[in-house]
Each structure stands twice: as C-alpha cells, then as structure tokens.
TORTI-402133 format. One record per residue (C-alpha): x, y negated, z; residue in one letter; residue number from 1. Coordinates in nm, 2 decimals, decimal comma. Example, Ala and Ser with C-alpha at 12.3 -4.5 7.8 and 13.67 -1.06 7.14 Angstrom:
2
VEXTI;1,23;0,45;0,78;A;1
VEXTI;1,37;0,11;0,71;S;2
This chain:
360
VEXTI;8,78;-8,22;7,74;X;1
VEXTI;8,91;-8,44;8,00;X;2
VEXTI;8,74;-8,55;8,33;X;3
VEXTI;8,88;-8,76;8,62;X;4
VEXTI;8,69;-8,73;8,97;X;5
VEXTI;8,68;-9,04;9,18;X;6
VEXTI;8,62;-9,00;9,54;X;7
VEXTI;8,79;-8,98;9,90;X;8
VEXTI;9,01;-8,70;9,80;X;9
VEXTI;9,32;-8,71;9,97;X;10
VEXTI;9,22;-8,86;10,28;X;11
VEXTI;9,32;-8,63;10,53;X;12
VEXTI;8,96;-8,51;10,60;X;13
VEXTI;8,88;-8,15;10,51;X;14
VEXTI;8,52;-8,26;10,42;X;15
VEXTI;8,58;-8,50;10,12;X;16
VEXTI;8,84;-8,23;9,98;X;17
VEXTI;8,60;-8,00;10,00;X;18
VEXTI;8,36;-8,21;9,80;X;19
VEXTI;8,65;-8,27;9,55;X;20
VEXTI;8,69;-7,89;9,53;X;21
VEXTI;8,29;-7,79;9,49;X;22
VEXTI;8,28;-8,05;9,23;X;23
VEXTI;8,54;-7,95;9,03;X;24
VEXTI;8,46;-7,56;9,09;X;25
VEXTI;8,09;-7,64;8,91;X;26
VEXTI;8,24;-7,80;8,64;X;27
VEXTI;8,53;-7,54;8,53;X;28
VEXTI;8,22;-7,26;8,59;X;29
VEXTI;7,96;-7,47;8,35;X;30
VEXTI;8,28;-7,48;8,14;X;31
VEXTI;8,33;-7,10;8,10;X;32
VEXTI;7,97;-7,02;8,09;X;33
VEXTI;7,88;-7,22;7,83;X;34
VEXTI;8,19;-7,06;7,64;X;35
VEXTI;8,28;-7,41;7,52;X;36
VEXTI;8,58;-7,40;7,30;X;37
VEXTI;8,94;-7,57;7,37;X;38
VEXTI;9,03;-7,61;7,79;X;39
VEXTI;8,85;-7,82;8,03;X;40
VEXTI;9,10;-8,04;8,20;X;41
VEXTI;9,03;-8,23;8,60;X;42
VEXTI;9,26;-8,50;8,73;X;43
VEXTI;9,18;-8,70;9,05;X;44
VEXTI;9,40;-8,94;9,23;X;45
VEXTI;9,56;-8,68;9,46;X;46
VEXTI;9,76;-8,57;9,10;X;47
VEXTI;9,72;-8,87;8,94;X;48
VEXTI;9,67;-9,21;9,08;X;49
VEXTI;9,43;-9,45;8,96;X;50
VEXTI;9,53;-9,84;8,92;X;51
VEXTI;9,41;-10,00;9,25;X;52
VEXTI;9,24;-10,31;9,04;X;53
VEXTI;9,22;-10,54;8,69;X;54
VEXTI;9,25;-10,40;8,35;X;55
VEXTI;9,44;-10,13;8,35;X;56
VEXTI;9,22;-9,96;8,57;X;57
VEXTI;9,02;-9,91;8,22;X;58
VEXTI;9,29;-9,85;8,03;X;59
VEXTI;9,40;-9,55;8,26;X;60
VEXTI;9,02;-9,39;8,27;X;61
VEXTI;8,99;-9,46;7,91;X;62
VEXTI;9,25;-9,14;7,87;X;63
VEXTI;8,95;-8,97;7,96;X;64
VEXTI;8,60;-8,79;7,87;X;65
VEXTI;8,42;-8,82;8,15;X;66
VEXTI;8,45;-9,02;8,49;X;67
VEXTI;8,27;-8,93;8,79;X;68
VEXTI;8,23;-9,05;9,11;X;69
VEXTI;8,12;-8,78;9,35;X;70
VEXTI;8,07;-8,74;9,71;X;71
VEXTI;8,08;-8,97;10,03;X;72
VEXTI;7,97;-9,35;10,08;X;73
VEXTI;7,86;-9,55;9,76;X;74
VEXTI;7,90;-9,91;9,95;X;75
VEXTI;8,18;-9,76;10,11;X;76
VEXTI;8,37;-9,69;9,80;X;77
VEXTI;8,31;-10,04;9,66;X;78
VEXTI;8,49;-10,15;9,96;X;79
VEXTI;8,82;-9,92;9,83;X;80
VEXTI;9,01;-9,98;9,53;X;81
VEXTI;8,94;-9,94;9,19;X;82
VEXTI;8,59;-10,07;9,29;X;83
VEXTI;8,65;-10,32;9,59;X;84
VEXTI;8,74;-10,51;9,20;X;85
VEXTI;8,52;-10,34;9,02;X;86
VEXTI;8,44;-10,68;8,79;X;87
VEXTI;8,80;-10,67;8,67;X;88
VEXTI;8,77;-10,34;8,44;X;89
VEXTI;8,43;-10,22;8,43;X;90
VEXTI;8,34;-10,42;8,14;X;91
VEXTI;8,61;-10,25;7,94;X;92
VEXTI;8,54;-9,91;8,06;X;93
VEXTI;8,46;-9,72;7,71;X;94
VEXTI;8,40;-9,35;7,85;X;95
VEXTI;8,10;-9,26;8,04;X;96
VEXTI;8,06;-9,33;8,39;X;97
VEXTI;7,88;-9,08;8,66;X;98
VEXTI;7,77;-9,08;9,03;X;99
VEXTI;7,72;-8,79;9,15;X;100
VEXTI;7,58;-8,69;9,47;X;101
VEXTI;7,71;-9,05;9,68;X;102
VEXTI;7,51;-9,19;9,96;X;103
VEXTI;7,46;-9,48;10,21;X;104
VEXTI;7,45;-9,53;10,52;X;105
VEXTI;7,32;-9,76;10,75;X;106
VEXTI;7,61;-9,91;10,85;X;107
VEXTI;7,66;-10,01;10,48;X;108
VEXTI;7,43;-10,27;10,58;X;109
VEXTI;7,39;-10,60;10,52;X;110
VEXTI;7,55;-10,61;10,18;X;111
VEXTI;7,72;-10,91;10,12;X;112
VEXTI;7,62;-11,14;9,82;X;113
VEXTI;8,01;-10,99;9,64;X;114
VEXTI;7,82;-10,62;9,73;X;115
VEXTI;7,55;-10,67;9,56;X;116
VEXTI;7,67;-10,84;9,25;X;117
VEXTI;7,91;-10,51;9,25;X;118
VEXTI;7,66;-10,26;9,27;X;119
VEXTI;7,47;-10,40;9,04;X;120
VEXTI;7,78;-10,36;8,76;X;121
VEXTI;7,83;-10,03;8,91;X;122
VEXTI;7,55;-9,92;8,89;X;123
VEXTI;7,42;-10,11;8,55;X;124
VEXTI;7,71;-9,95;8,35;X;125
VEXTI;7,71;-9,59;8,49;X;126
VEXTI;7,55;-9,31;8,24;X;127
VEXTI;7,34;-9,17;8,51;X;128
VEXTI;7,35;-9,15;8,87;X;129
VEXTI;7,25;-8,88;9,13;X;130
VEXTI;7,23;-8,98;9,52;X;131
VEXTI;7,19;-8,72;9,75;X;132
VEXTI;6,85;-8,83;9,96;X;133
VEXTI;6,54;-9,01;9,97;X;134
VEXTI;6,74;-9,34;10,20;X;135
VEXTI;6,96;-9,39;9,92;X;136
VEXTI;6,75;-9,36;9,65;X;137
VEXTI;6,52;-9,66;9,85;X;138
VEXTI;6,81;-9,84;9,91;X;139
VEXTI;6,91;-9,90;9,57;X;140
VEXTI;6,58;-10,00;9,51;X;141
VEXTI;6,49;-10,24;9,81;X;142
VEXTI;6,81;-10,42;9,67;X;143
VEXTI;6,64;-10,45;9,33;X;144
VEXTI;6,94;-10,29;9,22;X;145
VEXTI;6,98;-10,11;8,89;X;146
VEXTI;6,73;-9,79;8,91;X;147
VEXTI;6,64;-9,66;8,59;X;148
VEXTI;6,86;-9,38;8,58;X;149
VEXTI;6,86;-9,30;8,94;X;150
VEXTI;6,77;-8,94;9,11;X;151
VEXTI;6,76;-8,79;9,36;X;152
VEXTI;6,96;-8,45;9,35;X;153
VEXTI;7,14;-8,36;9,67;X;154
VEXTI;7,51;-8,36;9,84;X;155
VEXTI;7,72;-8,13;9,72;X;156
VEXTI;7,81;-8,00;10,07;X;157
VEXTI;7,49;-7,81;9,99;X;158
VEXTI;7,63;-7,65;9,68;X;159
VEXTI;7,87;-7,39;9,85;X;160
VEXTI;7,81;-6,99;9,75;X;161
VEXTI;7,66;-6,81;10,02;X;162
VEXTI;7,80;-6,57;10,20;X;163
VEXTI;7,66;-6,20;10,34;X;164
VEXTI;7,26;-6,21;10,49;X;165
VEXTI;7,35;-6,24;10,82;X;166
VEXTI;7,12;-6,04;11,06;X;167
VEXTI;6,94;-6,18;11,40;X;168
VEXTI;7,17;-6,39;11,64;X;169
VEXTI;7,35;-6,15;11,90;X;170
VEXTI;7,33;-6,15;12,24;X;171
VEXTI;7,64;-6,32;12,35;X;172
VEXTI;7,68;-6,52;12,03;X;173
VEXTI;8,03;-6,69;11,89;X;174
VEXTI;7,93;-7,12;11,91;X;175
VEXTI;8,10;-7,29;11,66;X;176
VEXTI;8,14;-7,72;11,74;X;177
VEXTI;8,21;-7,95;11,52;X;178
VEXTI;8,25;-8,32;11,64;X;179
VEXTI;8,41;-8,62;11,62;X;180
VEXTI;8,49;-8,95;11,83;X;181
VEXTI;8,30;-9,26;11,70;X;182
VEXTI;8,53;-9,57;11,67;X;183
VEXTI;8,41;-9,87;11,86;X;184
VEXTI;8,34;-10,08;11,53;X;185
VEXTI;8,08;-9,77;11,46;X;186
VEXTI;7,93;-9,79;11,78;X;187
VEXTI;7,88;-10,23;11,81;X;188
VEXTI;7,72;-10,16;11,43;X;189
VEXTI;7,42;-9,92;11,60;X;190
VEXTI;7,42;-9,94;11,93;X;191
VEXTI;7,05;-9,82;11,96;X;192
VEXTI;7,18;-9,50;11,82;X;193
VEXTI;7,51;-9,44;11,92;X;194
VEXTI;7,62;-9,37;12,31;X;195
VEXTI;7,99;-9,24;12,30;X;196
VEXTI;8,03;-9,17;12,67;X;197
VEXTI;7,69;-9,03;12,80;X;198
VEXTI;7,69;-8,85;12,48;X;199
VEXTI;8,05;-8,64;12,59;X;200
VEXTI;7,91;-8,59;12,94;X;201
VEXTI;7,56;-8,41;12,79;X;202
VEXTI;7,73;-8,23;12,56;X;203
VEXTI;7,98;-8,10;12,73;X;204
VEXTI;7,64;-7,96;12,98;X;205
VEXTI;7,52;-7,81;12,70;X;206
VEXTI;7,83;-7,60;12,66;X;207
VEXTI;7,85;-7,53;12,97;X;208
VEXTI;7,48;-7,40;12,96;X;209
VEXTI;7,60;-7,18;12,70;X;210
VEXTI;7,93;-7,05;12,90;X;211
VEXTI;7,69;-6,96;13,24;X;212
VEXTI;7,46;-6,76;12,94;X;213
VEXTI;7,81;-6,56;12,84;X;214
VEXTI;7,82;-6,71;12,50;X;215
VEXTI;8,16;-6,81;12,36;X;216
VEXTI;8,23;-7,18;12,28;X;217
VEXTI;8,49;-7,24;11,97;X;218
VEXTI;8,57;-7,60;11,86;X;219
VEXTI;8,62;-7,65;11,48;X;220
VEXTI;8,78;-7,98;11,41;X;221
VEXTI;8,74;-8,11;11,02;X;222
VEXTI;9,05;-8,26;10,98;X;223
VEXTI;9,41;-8,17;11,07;X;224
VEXTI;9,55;-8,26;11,40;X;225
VEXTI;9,87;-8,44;11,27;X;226
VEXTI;9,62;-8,70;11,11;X;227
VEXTI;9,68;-9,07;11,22;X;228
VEXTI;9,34;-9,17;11,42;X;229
VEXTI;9,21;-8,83;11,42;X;230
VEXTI;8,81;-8,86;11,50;X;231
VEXTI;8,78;-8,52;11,54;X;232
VEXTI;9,03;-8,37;11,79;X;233
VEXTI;8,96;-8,68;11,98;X;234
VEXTI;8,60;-8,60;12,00;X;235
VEXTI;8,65;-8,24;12,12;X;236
VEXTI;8,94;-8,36;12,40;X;237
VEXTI;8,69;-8,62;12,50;X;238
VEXTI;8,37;-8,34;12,56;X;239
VEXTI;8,62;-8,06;12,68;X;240
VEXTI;8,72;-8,33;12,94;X;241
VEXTI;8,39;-8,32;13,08;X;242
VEXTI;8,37;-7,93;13,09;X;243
VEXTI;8,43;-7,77;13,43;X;244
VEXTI;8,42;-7,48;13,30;X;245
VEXTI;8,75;-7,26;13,38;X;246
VEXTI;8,67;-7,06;13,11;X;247
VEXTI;8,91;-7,11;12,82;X;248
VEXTI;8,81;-7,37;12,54;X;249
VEXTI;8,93;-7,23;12,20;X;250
VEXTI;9,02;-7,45;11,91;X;251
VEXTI;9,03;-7,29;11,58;X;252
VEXTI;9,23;-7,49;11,34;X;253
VEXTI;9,12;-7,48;10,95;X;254
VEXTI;9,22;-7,60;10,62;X;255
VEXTI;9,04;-7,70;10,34;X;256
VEXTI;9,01;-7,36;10,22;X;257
VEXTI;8,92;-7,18;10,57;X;258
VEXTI;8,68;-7,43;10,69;X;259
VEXTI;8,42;-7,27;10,50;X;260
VEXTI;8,51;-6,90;10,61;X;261
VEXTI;8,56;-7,03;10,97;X;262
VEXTI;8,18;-7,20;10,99;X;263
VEXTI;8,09;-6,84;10,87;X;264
VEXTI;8,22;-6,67;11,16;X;265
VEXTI;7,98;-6,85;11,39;X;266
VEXTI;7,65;-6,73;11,55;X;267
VEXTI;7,54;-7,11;11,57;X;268
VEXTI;7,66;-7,43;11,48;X;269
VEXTI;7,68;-7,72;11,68;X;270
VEXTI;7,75;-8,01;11,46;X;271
VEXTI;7,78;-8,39;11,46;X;272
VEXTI;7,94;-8,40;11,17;X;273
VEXTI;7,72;-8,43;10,82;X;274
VEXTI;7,92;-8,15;10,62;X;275
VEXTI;8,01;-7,90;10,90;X;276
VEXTI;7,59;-7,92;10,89;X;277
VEXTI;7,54;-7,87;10,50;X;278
VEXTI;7,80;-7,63;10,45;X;279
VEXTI;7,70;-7,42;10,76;X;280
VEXTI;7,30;-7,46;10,60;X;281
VEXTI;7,44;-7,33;10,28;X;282
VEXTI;7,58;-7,01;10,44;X;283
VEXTI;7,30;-6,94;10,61;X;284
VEXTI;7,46;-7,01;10,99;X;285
VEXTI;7,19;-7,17;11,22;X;286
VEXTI;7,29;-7,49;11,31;X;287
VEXTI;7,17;-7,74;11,56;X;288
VEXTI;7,22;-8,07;11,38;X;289
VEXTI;7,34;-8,39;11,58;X;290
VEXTI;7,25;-8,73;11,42;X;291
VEXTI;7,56;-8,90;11,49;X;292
VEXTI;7,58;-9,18;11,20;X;293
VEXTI;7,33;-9,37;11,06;X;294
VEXTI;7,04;-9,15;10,91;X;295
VEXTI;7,33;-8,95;10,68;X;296
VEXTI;7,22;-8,63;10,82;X;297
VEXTI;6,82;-8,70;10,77;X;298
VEXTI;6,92;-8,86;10,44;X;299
VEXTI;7,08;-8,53;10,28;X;300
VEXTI;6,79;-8,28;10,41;X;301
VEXTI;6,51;-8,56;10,26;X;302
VEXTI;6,48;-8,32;9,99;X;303
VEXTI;6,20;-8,03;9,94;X;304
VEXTI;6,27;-7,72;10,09;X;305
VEXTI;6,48;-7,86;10,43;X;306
VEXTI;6,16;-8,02;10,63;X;307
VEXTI;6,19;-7,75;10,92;X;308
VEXTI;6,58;-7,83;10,99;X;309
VEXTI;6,50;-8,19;10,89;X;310
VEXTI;6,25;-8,16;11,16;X;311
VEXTI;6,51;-8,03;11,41;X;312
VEXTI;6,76;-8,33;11,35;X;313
VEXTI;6,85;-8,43;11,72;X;314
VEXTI;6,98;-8,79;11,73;X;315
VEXTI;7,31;-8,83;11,92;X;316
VEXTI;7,17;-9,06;12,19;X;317
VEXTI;6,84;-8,79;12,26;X;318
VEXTI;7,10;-8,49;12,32;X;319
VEXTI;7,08;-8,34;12,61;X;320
VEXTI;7,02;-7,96;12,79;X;321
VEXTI;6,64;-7,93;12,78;X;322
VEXTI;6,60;-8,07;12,44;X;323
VEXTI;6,88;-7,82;12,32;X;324
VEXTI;6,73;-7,52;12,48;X;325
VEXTI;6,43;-7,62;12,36;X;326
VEXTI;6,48;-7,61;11,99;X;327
VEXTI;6,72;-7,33;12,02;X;328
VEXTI;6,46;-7,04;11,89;X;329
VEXTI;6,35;-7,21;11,67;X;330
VEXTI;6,71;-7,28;11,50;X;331
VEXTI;6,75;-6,91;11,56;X;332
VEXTI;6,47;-6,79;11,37;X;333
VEXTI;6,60;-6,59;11,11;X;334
VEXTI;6,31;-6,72;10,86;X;335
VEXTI;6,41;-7,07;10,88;X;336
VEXTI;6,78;-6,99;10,73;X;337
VEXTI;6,64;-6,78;10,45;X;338
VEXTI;6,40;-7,11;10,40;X;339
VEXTI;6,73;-7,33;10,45;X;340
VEXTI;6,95;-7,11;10,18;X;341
VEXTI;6,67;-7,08;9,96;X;342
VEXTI;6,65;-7,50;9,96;X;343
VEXTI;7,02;-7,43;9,88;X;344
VEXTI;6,93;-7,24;9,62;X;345
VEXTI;6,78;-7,48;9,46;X;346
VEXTI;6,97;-7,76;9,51;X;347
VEXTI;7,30;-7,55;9,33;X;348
VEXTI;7,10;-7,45;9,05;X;349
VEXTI;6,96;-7,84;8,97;X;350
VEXTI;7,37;-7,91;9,01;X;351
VEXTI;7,46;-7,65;8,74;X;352
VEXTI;7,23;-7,82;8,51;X;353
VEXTI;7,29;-8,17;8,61;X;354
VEXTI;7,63;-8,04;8,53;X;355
VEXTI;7,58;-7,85;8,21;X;356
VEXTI;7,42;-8,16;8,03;X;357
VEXTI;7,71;-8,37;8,13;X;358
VEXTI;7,97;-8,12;7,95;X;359
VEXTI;7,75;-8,14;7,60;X;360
C-alpha cells in the first residue's frame, strides 16, 4: 500500500515536521499491528514533490492508495499549491482523499468568493475529514460548506507517547519558553488580540519574577536559527531585550527529533506557540498556555477531557505578572496533568482507530 501525506512538511518549522512524523509513525504502527501483508509505503513532498497545479497533479497522486492531508491551516493550505488550484485536478483525482486533523484560524477569515467555491470541492470530494476542534468544525458549517462527513477528532500534536510520571514541580524548577515574533500583517488582521510590544515588556516581567524566585529560565525556539524570517528567535531576542536580569538567558537549540525530549526536560512550559502547548500536554509538563493567534490554542483543547487547561488559556494581550502567578498552582497541580494526559489518552487511541479503518 501506498500513501502520500500532504502538509507543511519541509518548511523549516520543527512543528509541522513533527506533525509529518506523528502521522506517519501511526500509520506504519496500525500497519504492523494489524499484521497486514505486503509493505506499507509513505511519500510526502519533502522526498517526492507534488505538481504545483492542473492535471498532473492527479496523475502524480493517482500512483497512490491513499492521500491525506494532515496537520496545520485548512484555508491556509488552499492558499499553497496543489490546492491554491484545486479545481484543475480534483475532479480527476481517483484514490481517496483524507483530512486529517487541519484547522482554521481566525485569520482565515473572510473567505473570498474563489475560497469558498474551493472548499467546497475540497471538502465535497474528500472520503472523510477530521478537524481538530469545535471552531473548525462550526466554521465549516457557518459557511454551509460540505459537512456530512465531518468530525471532530483532535490535532495530532496531542498524539505524542508520553513520557515517565513526572512527580510534583521542584522547588527551583527548569522554565522552558517557547515564543515567537508576530509579523505585522498578523497583528493589523487582530488587533483586539494581538499587542507585540507591551506583550515583550510583560513577559519578559514575568521571567524576571521567576529569576528573583531562583527558578531557571531556558528558551526553546521551534524552528532553526538559520531560517529566513525566523519568528521564533526573533520573539525570544525581542523579550530577552527587555530582561534586566544579569543572570544568563539560555537558549537550547532542538531539532525535529529533540524538541520533544527537550519540552520533557522542563518543570513548566511557557508557551505561545500551539504545538510547544500540545506536545508539552501530551507529556505531561505543566504548561501555561499563551493565546497568541486566533483561538488555535482554545480550538485544539475544545475537546472533552481539556476543560481545566482550556480554562487556563491566557490570551496574549491579558499576560501579565499577577495573572501568571495567579494561575500558577493551579497549572502545577499534579491532578490536572494526569487529567490532561488522560484527555491524551484518549485523543491517541480515537487516532489509532481513525487510522486503522483508513488502512482496511
């Protein structure tokens, strides 16, 4: 069997690898489990590149089984070739087509007249298709889209192992940050959410709450440093340049395979960024969540199980020192990560199945 993944492999940015890596993982483990014969075999564009538009996108996806888009921005992808010209080939697309735990986002919005006749092709051709929160899935329906075979099943960043159980936080506990700089055509699309500068200055107080308290502060960029417009080592130069802290700011560069063991490391999680959230939830690191973009956060923990962290969602433009320090037991509480990785739990196993029934 043959299955090509479409998505925002390749990129640059650890997180959509990572998706691209989860993805495929579940599908080579339904694979062996279900001791299907023959070998299960998964392209994506990073090995071999799709057509960028018109008929022989088809022909090319034709070659195989299965085609699923997983992971990131549904509108966002129609913007990106093959589907920015999605009417050119999805009419003679023959093998099955499946979303798989894409999303939106407010600043998807408005849709264009072009969008929406695209979504609804997308969407009216595709076998079945997952979304990974409650937003999405009304969305899709406030746009009288296609909705018959939508559900809602979660993000994949959510679909990580866990690790160890981790015991109560320790005293002087290792704080793992994860941000990123928002562009200015992300900030004139929400202003009401979005305040780039303040929000540098208040975090950078809330680190330096954490420094006087003898806590250690580690910044975890998600994305390499040599990358052209690199959000995230701008974001942390922009807070650590409103630190005055002389104590030294450590920045721990990952990969796309020691993201995941890095985010482990940490006593607590301070994250603006969606997947440095899910993945850290999904190992059982607390994590003080940062609504930085357009309800993506709230979105992906609209599911059953994630009401307390949902609850503790901190939009970017509402952080500040006494509403940190104020939710901080409460993100500590040991019982809320069991509750959080049992969510997980949950959310993996509905996956494998998802995943089993598209391998029959």
């Amino acid at each position: 069997m043959k299955i090509y993944l479409l998505g925002y492999f390749g990129s640059g940015a650890y997180a959509d690898d990572l998706i691209g890596e989860i993805t495929r993982r579940m599908f080579l483990d339904a694979w062996t489990a279900a001791e299907r014969p023959g070998q299960l075999t998964i392209h994506d564009r990073t090995t071999h590149a799709c057509p960028a538009a018109g008929p022989d996108v088809a022909t090319f996806l034709n070659e195989y089984d299965l085609v699923v888009f997983c992971g990131g921005s549904l509108l966002g992808r129609l913007r990106l070739p093959p589907f920015h010209r999605v009417e050119t080939w999805i009419e003679r697309l023959a093998v099955p087509l499946v979303l798989l735990g894409t999303g939106w986002r407010r600043e998807d919005l408005p849709l264009s007249r072009e969008e929406i006749d695209r979504m609804q092709l997308l969407l009216g051709h595709a076998q079945a298709v997952y979304v990974r929160g409650e937003m999405t899935r009304r969305q899709i329906l406030d746009h009288r889209l296609p909705a018959e075979r939508v559900r809602v099943l979660g993000d994949p960043g959510l679909c990580f192992e866990p690790s160890a159980p981790r015991g109560p936080a320790p005293e002087r506990m290792r704080v793992g940050v994860v941000v990123r700089q928002m562009s200015d055509v992300e900030i004139n699309q929400d202003r009401a959410t979005l305040d780039n500068e303040t929000w540098h200055i208040r975090l950078a107080e809330i680190l330096e709450a954490l420094i006087a308290a003898g806590h250690e502060i580690i910044f975890c960029p998600m994305s390499p440093k040599w990358r052209q417009h690199d959000n995230d080592h701008l974001g942390t130069e922009a807070v650590c340049r409103n630190m005055r802290s002389r104590e030294p700011i450590s920045v721990l560069e990952s990969s796309i395979w020691t993201l995941p063991p890095h985010l482990v490391t940490f006593d607590l999680v301070v994250s603006q960024r969606l997947h440095g959230t899910l993945i850290s939830l999904s190992q059982g690191v607390p994590v003080f969540p940062i609504e930085y973009q357009f309800g993506k956060m709230a979105d992906s923990l609209s599911l059953p199980g994630f009401e307390r962290i949902r609850q503790l969602i901190t939009p970017q433009r509402r952080v500040d020192v006494p509403r940190f320090f104020a939710k901080l037991p409460a993100l500590l509480d040991p019982s809320l990560q069991s509750n959080t990785q049992a969510a997980c739990d949950v959310v993996r196993a509905e996956y494998r199945g998802v995943i089993a029934g598209l391998l029959r």
